[in-house]
Each structure stands twice: as C-alpha cells, then as structure tokens.
MARDRENMAR-391534 format. One record per residue: z, y, x of N, C-alpha, C, CB in turn; residue in one letter. Coordinates in steps of 0.1 Angstrom, whole numbers, plus 2048, in hexadecimal, padded with zeros to 3 digits. Glycine has a CB too. Layout:
BEGIN
ZYXZYXZYXZYXa...
END
This chain:
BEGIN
72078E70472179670F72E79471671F7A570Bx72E79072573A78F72874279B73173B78272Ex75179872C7587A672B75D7A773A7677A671Ex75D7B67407617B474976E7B374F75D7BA74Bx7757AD7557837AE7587857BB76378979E75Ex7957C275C7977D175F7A17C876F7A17DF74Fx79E7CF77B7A47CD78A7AE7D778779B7CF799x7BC7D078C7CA7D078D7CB7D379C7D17C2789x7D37E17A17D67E07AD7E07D57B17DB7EC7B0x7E07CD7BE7ED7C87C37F97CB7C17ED7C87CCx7F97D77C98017E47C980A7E47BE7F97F07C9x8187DE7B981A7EA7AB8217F97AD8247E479Ex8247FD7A08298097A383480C7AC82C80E798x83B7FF7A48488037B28478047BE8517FB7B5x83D7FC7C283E7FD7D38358067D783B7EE7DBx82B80D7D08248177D98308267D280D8187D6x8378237CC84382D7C784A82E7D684E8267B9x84E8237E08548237ED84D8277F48578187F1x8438207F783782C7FF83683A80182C82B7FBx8358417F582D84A7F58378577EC81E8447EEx8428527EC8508597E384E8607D88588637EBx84185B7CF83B8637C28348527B882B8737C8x8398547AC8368507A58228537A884085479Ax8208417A08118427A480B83A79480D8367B7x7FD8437957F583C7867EE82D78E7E484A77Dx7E68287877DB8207907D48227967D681B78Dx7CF82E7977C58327A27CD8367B37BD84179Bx7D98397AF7E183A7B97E382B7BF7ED8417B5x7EB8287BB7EC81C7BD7E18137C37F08187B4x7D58177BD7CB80C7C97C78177D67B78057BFx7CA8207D87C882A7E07D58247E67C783B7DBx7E08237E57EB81F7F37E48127F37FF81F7F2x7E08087EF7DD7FB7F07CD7FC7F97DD7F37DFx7C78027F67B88048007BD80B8107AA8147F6x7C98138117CF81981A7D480E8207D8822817x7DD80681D7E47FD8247DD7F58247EE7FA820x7CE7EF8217C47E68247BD7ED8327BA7E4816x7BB7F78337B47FE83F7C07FC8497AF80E83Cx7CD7F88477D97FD8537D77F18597EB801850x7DB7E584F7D77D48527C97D385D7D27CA841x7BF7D78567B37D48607B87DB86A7A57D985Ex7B77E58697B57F28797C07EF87E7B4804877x7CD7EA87B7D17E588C7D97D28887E27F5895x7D17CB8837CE7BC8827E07B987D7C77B3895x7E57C08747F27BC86D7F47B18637F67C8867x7FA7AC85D7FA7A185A7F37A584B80979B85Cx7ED79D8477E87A48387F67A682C7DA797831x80079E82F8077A282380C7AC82281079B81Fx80A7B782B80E7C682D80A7CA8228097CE839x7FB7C781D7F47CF8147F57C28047E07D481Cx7FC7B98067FF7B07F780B7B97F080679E7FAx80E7AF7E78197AE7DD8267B67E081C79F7DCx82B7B27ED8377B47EF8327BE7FE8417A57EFx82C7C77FC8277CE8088317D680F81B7D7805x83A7DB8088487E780E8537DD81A8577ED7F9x8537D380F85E7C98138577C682585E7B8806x8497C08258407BC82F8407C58378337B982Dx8407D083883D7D884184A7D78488397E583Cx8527DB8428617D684C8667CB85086B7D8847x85C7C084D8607B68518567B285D8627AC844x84D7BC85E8457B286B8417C38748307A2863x8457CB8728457D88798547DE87D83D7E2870x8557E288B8637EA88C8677F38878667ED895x8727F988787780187A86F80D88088A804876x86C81188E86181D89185581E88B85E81E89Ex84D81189084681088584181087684480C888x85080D87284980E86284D82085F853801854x85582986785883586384783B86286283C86Fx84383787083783F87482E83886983183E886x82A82E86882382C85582883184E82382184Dx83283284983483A83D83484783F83F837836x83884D84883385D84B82385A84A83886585Dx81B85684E80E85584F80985583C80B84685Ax80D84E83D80984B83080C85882181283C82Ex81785982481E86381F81487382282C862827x80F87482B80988582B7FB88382980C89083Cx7F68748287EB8728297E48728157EB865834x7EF86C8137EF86D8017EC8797FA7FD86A7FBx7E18777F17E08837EC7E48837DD7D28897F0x7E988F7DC7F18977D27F08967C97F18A07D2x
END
C-alpha cells in the first residue's frame, strides 16, 4: 500500500509569526499561505509574496504603504 506523504506549509512559523504577530500551529500557517495565495492572484503580485521568503517579498516589491495596509489586512482578518 503506498504511504501517503504528509503536505508541509511553505510558510514556516517564523514568518507567518511576522504576519500575523501570534505564534502559528500548521493549520495556521497554511491559512496565512492560502491568504497570501489569494493576495498574489487578486491583484497579479509577484508569486514569491506567497513562497519561502514571503515577509522579506512583500517589502521588497510593495511600498512601505502598501505592505502596512497588508498586514493590517491580514492581521484583523486572521482568526483567533
């Protein structure tokens, strides 16, 4: 019988820890990573927003207004 392999968020803890200013299990963590996959599509952002190094990305290809208003966004949108 072959075994299934268990999916790893992108996301690790640390960086949806930046996001979202609360320590996160794995289910969290693919919850900011499905979040920041919907931000990429819905307004055509570069995909490494939602990779590996996503905190870093966002500031590197969004203005510092913009990344406030994502992370406020993100931030009240997170649930508890």
């Amino acid at each position: 019988m072959e075994k299934f392999k268990t999916e790893k968020p992108v996301i690790s803890s640390g960086v949806a820890k930046k996001f979202v200013e609360k320590s996160c299990d794995t289910s969290q963590r693919f919850w900011v990573q499905k979040w920041l996959e919907n931000l990429v599509q819905s307004n055509s952002y570069p995909p490494q927003i939602c990779g590996k190094d996503a905190f870093s990305s966002l500031h590197k290809f969004l203005s510092p207004e913009d990344c406030q208003k994502v992370l406020e966004k993100i931030r009240s949108e997170f649930p508890n």
